[in-house]
PDB file with one MODEL, atoms N, CA, C and O in Angstrom:
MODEL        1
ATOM      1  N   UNK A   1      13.845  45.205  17.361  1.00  0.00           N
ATOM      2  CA  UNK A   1      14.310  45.247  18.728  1.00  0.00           C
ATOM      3  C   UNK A   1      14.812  43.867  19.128  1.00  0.00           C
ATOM      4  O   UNK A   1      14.297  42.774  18.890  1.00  0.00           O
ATOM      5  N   UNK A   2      15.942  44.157  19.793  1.00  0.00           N
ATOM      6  CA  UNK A   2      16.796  42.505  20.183  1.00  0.00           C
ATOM      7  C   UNK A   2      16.315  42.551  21.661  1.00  0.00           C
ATOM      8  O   UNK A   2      16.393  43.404  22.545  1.00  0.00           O
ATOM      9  N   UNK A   3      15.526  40.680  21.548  1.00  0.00           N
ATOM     10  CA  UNK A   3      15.373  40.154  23.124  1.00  0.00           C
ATOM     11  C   UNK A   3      16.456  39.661  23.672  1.00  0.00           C
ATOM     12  O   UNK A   3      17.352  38.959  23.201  1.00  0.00           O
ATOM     13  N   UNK A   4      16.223  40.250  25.072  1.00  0.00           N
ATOM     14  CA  UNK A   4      16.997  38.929  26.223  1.00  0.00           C
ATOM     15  C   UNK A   4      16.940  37.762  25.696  1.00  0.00           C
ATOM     16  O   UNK A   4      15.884  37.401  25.177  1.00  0.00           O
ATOM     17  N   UNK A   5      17.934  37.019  25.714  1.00  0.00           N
ATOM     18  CA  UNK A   5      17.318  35.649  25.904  1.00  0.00           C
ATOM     19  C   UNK A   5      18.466  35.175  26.911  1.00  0.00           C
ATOM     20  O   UNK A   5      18.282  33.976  27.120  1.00  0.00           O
ATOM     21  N   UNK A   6      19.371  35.555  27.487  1.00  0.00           N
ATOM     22  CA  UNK A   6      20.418  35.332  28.233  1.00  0.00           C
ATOM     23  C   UNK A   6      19.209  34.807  29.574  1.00  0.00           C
ATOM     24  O   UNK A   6      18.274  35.366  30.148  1.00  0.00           O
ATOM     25  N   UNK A   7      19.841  33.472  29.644  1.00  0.00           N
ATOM     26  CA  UNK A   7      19.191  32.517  30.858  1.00  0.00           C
ATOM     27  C   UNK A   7      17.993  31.436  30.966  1.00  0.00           C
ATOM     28  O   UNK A   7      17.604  30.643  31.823  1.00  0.00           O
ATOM     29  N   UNK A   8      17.407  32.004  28.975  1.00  0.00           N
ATOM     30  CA  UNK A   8      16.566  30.774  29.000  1.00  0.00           C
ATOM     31  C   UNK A   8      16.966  29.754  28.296  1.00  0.00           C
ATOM     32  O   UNK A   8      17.791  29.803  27.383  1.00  0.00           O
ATOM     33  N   UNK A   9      16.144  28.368  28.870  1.00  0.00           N
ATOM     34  CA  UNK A   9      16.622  26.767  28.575  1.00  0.00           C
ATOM     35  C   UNK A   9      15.749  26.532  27.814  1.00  0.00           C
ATOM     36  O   UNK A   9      14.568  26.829  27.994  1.00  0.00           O
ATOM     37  N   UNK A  10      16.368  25.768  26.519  1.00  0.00           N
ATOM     38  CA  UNK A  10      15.499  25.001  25.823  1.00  0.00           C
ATOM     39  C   UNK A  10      16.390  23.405  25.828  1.00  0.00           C
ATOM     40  O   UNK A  10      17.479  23.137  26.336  1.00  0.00           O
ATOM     41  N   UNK A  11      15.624  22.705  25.205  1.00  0.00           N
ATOM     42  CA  UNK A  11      16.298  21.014  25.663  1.00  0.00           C
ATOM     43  C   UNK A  11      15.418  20.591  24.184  1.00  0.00           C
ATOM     44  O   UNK A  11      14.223  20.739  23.931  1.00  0.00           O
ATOM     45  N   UNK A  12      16.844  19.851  23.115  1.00  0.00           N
ATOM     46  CA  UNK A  12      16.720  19.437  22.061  1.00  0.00           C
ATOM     47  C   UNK A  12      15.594  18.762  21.685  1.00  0.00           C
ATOM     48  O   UNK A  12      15.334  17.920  22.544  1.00  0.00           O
ATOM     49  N   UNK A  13      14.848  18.754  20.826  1.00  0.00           N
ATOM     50  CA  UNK A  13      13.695  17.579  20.970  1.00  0.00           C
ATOM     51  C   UNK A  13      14.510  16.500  19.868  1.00  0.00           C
ATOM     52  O   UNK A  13      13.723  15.836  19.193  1.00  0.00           O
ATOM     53  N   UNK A  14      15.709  16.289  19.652  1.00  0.00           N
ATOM     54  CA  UNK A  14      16.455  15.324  18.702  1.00  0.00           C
ATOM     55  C   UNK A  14      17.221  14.735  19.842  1.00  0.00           C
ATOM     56  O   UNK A  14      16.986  13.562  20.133  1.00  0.00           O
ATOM     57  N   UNK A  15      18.043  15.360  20.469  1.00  0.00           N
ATOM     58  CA  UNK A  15      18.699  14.639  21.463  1.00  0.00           C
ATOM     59  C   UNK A  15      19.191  14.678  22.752  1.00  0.00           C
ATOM     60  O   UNK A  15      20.289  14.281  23.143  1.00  0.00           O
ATOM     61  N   UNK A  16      17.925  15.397  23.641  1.00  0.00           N
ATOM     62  CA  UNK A  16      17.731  16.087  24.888  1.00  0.00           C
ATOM     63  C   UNK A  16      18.400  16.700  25.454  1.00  0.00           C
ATOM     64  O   UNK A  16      18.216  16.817  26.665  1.00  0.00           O
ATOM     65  N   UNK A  17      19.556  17.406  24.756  1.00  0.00           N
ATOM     66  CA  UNK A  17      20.550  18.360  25.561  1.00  0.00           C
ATOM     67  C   UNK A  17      19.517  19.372  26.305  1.00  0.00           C
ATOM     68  O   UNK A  17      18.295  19.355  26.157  1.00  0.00           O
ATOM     69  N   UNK A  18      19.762  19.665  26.580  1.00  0.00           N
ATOM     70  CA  UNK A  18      19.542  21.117  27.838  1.00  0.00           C
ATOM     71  C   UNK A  18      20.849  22.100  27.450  1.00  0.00           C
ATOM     72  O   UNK A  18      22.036  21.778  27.505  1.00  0.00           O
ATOM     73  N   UNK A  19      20.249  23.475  27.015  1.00  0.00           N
ATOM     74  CA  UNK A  19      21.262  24.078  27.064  1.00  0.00           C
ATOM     75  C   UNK A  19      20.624  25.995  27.527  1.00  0.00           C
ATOM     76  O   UNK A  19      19.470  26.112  27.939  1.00  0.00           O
ATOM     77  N   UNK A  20      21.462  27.182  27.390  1.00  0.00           N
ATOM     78  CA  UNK A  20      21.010  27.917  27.018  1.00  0.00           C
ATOM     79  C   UNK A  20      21.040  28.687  26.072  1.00  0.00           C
ATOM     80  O   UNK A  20      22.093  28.612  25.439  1.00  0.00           O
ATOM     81  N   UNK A  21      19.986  29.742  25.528  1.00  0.00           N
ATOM     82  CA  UNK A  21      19.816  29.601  24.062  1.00  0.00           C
ATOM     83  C   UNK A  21      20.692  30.779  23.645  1.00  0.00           C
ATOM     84  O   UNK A  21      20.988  30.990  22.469  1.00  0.00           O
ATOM     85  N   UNK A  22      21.063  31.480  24.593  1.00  0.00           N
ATOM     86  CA  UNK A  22      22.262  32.320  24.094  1.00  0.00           C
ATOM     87  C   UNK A  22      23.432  32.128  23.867  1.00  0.00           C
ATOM     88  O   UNK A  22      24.011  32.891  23.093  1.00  0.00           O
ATOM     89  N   UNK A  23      24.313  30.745  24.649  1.00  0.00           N
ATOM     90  CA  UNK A  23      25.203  30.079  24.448  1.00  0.00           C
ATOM     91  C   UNK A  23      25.150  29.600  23.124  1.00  0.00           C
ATOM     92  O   UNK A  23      26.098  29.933  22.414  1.00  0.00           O
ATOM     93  N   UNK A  24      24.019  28.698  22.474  1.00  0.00           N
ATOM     94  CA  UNK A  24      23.486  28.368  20.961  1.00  0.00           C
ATOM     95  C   UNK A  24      23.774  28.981  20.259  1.00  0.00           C
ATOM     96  O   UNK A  24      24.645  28.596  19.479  1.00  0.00           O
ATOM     97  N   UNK A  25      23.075  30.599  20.098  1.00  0.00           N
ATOM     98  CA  UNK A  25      23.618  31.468  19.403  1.00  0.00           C
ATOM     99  C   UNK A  25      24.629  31.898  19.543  1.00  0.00           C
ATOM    100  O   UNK A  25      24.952  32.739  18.704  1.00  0.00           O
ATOM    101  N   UNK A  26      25.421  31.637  20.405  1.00  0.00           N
ATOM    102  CA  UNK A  26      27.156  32.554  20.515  1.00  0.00           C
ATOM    103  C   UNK A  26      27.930  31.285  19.635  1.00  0.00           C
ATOM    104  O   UNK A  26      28.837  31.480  18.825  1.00  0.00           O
ATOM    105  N   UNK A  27      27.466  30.209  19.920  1.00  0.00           N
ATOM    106  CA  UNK A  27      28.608  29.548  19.174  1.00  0.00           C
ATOM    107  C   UNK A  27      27.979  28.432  18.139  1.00  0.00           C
ATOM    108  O   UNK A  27      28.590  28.177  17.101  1.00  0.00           O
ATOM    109  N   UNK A  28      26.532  27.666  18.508  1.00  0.00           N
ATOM    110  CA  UNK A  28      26.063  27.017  17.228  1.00  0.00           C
ATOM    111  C   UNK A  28      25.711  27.615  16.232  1.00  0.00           C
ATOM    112  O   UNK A  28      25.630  26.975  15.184  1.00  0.00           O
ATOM    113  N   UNK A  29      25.435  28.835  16.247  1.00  0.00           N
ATOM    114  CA  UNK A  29      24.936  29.411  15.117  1.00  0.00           C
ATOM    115  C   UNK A  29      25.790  30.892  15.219  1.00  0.00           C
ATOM    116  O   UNK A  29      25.416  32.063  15.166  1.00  0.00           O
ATOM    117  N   UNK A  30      26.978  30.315  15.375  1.00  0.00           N
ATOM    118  CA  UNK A  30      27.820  32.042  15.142  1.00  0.00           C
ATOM    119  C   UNK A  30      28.461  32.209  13.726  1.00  0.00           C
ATOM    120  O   UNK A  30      29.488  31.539  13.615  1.00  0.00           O
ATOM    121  N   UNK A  31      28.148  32.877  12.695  1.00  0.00           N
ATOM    122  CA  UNK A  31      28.261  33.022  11.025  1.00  0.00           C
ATOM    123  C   UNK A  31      27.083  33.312  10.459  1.00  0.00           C
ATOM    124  O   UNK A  31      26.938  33.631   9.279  1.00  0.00           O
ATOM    125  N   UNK A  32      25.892  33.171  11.591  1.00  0.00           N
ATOM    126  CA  UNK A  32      24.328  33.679  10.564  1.00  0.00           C
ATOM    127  C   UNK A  32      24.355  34.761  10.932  1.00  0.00           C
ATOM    128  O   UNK A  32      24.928  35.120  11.960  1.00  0.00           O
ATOM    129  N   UNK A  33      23.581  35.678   9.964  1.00  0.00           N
ATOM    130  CA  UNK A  33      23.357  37.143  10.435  1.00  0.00           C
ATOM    131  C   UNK A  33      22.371  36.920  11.058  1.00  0.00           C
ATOM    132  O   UNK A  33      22.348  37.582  12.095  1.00  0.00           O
ATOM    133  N   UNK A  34      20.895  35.822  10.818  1.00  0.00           N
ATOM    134  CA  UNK A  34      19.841  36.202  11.448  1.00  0.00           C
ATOM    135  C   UNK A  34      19.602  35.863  13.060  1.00  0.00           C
ATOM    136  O   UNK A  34      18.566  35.946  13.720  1.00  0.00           O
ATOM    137  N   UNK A  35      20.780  35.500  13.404  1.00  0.00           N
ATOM    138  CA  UNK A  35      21.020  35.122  15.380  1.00  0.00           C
ATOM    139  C   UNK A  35      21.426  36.609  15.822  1.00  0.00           C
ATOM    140  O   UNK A  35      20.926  37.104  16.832  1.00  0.00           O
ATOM    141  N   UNK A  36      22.263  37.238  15.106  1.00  0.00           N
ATOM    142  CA  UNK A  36      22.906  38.347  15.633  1.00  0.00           C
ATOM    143  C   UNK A  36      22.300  38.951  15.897  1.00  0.00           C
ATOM    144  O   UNK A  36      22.390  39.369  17.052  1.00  0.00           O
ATOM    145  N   UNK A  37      20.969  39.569  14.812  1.00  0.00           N
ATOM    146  CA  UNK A  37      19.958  40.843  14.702  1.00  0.00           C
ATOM    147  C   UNK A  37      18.730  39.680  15.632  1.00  0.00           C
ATOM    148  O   UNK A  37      17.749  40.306  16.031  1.00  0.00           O
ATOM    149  N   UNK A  38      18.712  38.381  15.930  1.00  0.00           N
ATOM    150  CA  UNK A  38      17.599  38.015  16.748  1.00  0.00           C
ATOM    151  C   UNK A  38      16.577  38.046  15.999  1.00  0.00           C
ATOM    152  O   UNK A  38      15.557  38.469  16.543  1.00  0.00           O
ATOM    153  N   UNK A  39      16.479  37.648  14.610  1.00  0.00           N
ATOM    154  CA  UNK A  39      14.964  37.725  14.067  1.00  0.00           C
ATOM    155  C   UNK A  39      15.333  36.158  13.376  1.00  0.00           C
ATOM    156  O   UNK A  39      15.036  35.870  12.217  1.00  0.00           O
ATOM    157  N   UNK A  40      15.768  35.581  13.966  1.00  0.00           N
ATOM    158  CA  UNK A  40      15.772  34.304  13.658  1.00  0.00           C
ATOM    159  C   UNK A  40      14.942  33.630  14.496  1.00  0.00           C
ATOM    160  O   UNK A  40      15.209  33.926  15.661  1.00  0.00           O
ATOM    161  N   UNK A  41      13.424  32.304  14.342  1.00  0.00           N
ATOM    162  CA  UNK A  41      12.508  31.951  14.604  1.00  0.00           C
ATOM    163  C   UNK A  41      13.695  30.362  14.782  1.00  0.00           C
ATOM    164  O   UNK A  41      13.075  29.367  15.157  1.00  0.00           O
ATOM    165  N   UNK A  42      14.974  30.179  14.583  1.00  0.00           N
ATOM    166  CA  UNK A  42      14.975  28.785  14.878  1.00  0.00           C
ATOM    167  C   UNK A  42      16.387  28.504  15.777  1.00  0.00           C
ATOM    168  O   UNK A  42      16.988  29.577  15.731  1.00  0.00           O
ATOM    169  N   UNK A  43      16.868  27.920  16.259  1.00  0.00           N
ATOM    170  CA  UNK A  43      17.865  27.712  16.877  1.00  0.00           C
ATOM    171  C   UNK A  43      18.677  26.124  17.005  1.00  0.00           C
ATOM    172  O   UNK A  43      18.185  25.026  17.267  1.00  0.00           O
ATOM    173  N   UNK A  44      19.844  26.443  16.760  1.00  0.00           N
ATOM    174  CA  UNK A  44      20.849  24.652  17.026  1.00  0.00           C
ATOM    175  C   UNK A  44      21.490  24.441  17.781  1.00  0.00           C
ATOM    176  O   UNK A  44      22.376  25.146  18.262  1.00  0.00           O
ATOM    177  N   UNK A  45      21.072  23.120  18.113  1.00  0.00           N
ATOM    178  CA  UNK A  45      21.657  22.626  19.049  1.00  0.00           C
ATOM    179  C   UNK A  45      23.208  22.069  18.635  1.00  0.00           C
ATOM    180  O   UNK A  45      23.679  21.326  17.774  1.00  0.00           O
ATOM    181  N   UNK A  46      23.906  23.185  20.201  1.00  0.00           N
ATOM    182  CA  UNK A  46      25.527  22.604  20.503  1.00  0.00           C
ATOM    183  C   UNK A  46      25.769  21.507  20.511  1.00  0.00           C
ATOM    184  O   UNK A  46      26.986  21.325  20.494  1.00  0.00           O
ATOM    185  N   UNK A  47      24.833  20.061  20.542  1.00  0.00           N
ATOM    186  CA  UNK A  47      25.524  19.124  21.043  1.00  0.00           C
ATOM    187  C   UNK A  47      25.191  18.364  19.835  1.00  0.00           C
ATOM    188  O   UNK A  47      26.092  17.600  19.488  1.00  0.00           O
ATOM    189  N   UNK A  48      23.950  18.367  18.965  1.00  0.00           N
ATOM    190  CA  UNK A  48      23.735  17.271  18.148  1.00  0.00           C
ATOM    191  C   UNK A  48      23.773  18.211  16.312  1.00  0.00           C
ATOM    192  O   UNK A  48      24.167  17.667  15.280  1.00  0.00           O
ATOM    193  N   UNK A  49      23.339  19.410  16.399  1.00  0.00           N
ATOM    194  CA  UNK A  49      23.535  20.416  15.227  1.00  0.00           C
ATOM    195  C   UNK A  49      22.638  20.549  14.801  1.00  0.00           C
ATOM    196  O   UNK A  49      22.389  21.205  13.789  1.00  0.00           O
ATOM    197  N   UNK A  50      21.809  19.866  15.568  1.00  0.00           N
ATOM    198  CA  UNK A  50      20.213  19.954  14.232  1.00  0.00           C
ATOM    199  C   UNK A  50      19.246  21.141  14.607  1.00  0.00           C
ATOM    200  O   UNK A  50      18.887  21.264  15.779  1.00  0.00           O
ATOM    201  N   UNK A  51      18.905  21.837  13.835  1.00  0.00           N
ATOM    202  CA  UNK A  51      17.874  23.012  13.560  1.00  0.00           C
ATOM    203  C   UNK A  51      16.110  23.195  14.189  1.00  0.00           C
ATOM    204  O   UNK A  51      15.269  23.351  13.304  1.00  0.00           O
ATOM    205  N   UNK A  52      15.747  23.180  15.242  1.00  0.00           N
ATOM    206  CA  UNK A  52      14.352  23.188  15.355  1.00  0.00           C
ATOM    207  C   UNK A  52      13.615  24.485  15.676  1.00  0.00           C
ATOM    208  O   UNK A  52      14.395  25.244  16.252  1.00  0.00           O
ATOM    209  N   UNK A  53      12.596  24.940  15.545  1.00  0.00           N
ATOM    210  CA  UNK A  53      11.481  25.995  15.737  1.00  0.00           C
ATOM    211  C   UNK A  53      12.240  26.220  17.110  1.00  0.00           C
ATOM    212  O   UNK A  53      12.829  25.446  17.865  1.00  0.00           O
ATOM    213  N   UNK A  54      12.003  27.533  17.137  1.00  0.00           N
ATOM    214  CA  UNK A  54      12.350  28.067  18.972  1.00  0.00           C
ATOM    215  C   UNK A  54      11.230  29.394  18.995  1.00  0.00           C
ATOM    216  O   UNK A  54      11.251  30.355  18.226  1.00  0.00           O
ATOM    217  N   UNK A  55      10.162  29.117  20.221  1.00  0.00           N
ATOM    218  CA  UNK A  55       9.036  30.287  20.718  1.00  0.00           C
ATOM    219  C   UNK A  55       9.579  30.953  21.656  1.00  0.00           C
ATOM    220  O   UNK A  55       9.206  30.687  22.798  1.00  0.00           O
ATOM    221  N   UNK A  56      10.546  31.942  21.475  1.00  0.00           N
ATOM    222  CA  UNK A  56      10.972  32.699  22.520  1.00  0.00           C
ATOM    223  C   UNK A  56       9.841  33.550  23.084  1.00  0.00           C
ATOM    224  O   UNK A  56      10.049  34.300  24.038  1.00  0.00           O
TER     225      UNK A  56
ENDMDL
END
């Protein structure tokens, strides 16, 4: 089952962007399958690229 995540903020712990995490997945991580289906446990940041744990 695919979550909402449309509207929540996470903020880089590499280089404090603030963003939201569906924007992330629409375009930092658009080519993985595992953002699409949402069983992906990690998420990147738009501004710096780097990969960290995400507790949705």
């Amino acid at each position: 089952m695919k979550t909402n995540l449309k509207g929540k903020q996470v903020i880089c712990p590499y280089c404090g962007f603030k963003f939201d995490i569906a924007y992330a997945r629409a375009f930092a991580c658009s080519g993985c399958p595992f953002s699409v289906y949402g069983s992906c446990g990690y998420v990147k940041c738009p501004k710096c690229g780097k990969e960290f744990p995400f507790q949705g």
